[in-house]
N, C-alpha and C positions, 0 to 999 in steps of 0.2 A: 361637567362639560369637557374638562381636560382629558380626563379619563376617555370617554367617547369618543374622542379625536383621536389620540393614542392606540384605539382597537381599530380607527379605520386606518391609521396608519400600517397597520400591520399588515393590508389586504395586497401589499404589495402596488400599488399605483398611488401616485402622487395625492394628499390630499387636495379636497378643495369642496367646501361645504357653509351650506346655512345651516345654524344651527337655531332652536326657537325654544326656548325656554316659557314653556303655557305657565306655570306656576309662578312667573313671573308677571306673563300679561293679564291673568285674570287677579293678580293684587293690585296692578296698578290701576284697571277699570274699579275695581272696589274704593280705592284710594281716593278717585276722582269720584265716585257717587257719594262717598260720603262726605267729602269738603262741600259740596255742590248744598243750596239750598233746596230744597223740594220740589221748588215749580220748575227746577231746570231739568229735561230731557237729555240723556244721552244718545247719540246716534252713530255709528262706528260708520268713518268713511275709508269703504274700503282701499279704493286706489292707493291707501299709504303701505296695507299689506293683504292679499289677498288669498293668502297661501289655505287651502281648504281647513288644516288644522285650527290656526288662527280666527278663522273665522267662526268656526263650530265651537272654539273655545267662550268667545267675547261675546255671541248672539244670546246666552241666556241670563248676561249680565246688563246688556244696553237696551235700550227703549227701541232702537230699526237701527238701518245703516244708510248710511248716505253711498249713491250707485251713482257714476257719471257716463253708462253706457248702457246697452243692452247686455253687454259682455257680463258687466260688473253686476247686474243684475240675476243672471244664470248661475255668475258663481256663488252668491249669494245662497239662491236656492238650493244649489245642487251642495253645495256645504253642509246645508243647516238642514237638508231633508231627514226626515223621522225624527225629528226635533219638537212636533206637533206642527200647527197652524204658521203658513209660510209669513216670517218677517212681518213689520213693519220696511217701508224702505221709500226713502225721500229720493227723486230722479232732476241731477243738475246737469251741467256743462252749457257752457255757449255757444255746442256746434251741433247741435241735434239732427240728425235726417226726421222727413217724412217715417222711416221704419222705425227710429229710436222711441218718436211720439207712439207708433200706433203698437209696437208691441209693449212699452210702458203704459198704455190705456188698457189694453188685454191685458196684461196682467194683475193688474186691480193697485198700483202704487198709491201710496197714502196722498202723496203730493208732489205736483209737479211745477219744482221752480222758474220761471220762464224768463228769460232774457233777454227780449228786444219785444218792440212792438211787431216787428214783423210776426215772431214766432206765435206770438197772441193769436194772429189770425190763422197762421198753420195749422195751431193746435187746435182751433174752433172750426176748420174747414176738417179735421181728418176726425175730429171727438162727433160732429155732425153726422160725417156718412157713418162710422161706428155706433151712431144712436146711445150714446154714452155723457155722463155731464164729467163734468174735470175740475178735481179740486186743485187750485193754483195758487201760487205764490209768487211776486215780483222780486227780482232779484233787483237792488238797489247798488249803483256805483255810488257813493258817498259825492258829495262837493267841496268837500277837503279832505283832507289826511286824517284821518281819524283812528289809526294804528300804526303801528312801525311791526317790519318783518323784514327775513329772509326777503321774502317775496309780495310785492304790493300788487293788490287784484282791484281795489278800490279807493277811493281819492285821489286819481290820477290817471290820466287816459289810457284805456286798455280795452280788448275785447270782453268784458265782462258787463253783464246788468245793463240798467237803466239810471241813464244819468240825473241824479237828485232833484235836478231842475224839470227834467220831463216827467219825473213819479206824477202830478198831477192828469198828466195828458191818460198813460199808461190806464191809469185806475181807471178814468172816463171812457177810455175803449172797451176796456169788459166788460163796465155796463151794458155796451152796445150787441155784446157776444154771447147769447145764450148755453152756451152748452160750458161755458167757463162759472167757474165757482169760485168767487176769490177770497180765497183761505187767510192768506196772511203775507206778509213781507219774508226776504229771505236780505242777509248780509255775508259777505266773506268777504275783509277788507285785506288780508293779509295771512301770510302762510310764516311760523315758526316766531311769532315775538315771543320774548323772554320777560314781561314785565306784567306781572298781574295788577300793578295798579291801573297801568293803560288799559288794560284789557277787560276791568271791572267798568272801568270809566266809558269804554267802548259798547257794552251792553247795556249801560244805562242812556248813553246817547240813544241807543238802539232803540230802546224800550219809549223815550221820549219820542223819537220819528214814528213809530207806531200809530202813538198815543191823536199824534198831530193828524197824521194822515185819516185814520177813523173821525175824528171830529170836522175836517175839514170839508170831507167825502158823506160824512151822513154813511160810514158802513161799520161793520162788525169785521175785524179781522183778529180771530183768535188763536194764531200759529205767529211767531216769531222766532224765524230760524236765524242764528246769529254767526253761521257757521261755523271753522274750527279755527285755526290758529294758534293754538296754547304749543308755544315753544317748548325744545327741546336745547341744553348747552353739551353739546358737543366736546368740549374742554374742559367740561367736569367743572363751571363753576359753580357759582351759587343757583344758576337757573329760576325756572319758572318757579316762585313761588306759591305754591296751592293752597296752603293754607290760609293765605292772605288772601288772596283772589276768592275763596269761598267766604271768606269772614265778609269782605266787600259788598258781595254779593248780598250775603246774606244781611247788610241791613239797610238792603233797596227795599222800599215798599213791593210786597207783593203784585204781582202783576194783574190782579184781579181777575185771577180765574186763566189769563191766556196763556199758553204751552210756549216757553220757551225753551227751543230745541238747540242744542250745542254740538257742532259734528266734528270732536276729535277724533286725529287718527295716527299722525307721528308722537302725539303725547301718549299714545298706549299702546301704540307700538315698539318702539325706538326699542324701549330697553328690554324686552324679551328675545330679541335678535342678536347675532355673531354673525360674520363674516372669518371663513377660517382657508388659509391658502398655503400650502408646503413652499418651505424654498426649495428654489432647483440648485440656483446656483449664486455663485457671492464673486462678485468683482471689486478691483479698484480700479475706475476712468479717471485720469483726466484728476488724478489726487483727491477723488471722491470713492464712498464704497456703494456699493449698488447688491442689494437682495432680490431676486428677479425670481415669481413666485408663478404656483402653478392659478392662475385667478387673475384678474385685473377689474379694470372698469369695467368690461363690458358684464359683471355680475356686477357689481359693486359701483355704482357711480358716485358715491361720495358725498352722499347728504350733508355732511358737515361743513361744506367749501364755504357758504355764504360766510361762515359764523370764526371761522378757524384758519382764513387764509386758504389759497392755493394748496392742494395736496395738503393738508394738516390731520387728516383724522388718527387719533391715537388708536394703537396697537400693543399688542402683550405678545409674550412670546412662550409657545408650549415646548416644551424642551423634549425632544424623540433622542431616546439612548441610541436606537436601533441605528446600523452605517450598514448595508450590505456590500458597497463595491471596494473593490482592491485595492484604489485606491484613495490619497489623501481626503477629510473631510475638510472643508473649506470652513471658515471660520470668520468672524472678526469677536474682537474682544474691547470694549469701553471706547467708542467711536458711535459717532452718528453718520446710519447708513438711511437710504434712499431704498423703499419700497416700491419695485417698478414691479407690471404685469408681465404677462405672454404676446402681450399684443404687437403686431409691429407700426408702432407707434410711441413718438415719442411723448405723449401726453397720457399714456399709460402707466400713471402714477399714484399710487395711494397712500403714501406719508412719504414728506422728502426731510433729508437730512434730520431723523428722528434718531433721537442714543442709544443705543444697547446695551446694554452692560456684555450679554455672549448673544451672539446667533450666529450658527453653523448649521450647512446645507442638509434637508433632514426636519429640522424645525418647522413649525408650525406657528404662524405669525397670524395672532385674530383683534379681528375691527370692534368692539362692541359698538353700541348702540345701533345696532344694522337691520332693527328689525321694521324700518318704515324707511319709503324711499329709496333702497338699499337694489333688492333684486327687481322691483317692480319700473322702477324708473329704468333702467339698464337695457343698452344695445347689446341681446343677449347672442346671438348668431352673429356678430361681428365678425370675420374672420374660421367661423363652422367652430370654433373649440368644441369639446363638449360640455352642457350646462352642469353648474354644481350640484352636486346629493345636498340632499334635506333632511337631517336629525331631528327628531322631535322630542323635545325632554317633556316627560307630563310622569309630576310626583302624585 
């Protein structure tokens, strides 16, 4: 990768680039199929990274992908075409249009997770006039905490699912709804935990609410999507244990035949991605030192922040021989400096007070684990910059 950088540095114009390392992502989707016990599905959600490579890389390793648009759905396709027979591909979010529903029914998706009761009927008033039935699954807000993350979607009030208490009512309206087909439950309690006992424990909670609702309901529901969650540590500690988390798993009683589908996407993402940005220029404020690059947030918004603190994500430094101007190269040597952007903004920050051993103007300062969350999440046209180049390593 160093190397790579190094020859875009040469093209004369500042760097400033994602870099994607495939041979990276397609071990760590193999990594995760093989901890996994058997009845578990993979589903690649792509909103963690959608970049066409990345997706044509992952698609002949996972079971579908999880799409939260029509958008994500297109890219999907248009990635994976001459691939053979289009995707598998599971259709969530809890703001769907009228168009989301009816070109996701056009399409022919596996399953469409639904989130309120209202939408139950949206979807059975547009699957009606389409003459079509609809396989469906309820998205469940939990009634307590039932995971810790970055980011909580469920056991705690939010716009997501159906709240634990209503799932009876929910179930009893599709009965009423012909053109709905109710497939199975869906979960996504939290985004980025770091703990596979919780998270083994959370799947088997999963698997028990299942369990209950079929016998309560007199129904078959043989899909349980549990969504994704499997953490990423940003600080390089010990992280998400996987090997544990499959052992775990692995000595739950089988699910008796039903499809438990899992939709990671920053766990198989993350770490094929770089974020790479040239310094321009090096200051001391105010008896601080400041590296001021050509990049910022608005590529990079900082998936690490939950986990790392304020501004904390770690950076390496690529060292460019090359100085063409006249004058002095700006330097600092064994200090911790402040990684600020191009933005004018002071909150355009991406490591503060981080130690160098050297960085001088010229250098190339890279984010890893940038490959989920990273460009996708990013106010990219903030201010018109122009957007980063895209490197593709494939061994």
């Amino acid at each position: 990768m160093a190397a790579a950088l190094r020859r875009r540095a040469e093209r004369g114009r500042p760097v400033c680039a994602y870099v994607y390392d495939l041979t990276v992502l397609r071990d760590q989707v193999r990594r995760l199929r093989e901890a996994l016990p058997s009845w578990c599905e993979v589903y690649y959600a792509i909103k963690a990274n959608a970049d066409p490579a990345v997706v044509r890389a992952v698609a002949p390793l996972v079971d579908g992908f999880e799409v939260a648009s029509l958008g994500e759905l297109r890219q999907v396709r248009e990635a994976t075409g001459g691939l053979g027979a289009p995707p598998r591909a599971v259709f969530s979010g809890p703001g769907k249009t009228d168009a989301d529903i009816e070109g996701a029914l056009r399409s022919g998706i596996e399953l469409l997770n639904v989130e309120g009761t209202t939408e139950l009927h949206r979807v059975q008033w547009i699957a009606e006039r389409l003459g079509v039935r609809v396989p469906v699954a309820l998205r469940v807000n939990p009634g307590h905490r039932v995971l810790s993350g970055s980011h909580l979607m469920g056991g705690t009030p939010s716009q997501f699912g159906i709240e634990e208490a209503q799932l009876p009512g929910a179930v009893a309206s599709v009965g009423t709804l012909p053109a709905l087909d109710l497939r199975g439950l869906h979960f996504h309690a939290a985004s980025n935990n770091l703990h596979a006992d919780a998270h083994a424990r959370y799947v088997e909670w999963c698997l028990r609410v299942i369990a209950e609702v079929e016998a309560e309901h007199g129904v078959r529901l043989p899909i349980l999507d549990v969504g994704g969650g499997l953490g990423v540590d940003y600080r390089r500690g010990p992280g998400f244990d996987l090997r544990d988390f499959g052992r775990r798993l692995g000595e739950l009683p089988p699910p008796n035949g039903r499809r438990v589908v899992l939709e990671p996407g920053r766990y198989l993402a993350a770490g094929c991605g770089y974020y790479a940005a040239e310094v321009l220029d090096l200051k001391r404020n105010h008896g601080q030192y400041f590296a001021v690059v050509r990049g910022g947030i608005h590529h990079f918004r900082l998936p690490s922040t939950p986990h790392a603190g304020e501004h904390g994500h770690p950076f390496a430094v690529v060292p460019v021989e090359a100085w063409d101007y006249p004058f002095p190269r700006p330097q600092v040597e064994g200090a911790p400096v402040t990684v600020a952007g191009e933005l004018c903004t002071p909150r355009d920050v991406l490591a503060r007070d981080t130690w160098v051993d050297r960085l001088r103007g010229g250098d190339i300062v890279v984010f890893p684990l940038a490959g989920a969350y990273g460009w996708e999440i990013s106010h990219h046209d903030f201010l018109a910059h122009p957007h980063p180049d895209r490197i593709v390593l494939d061994d």
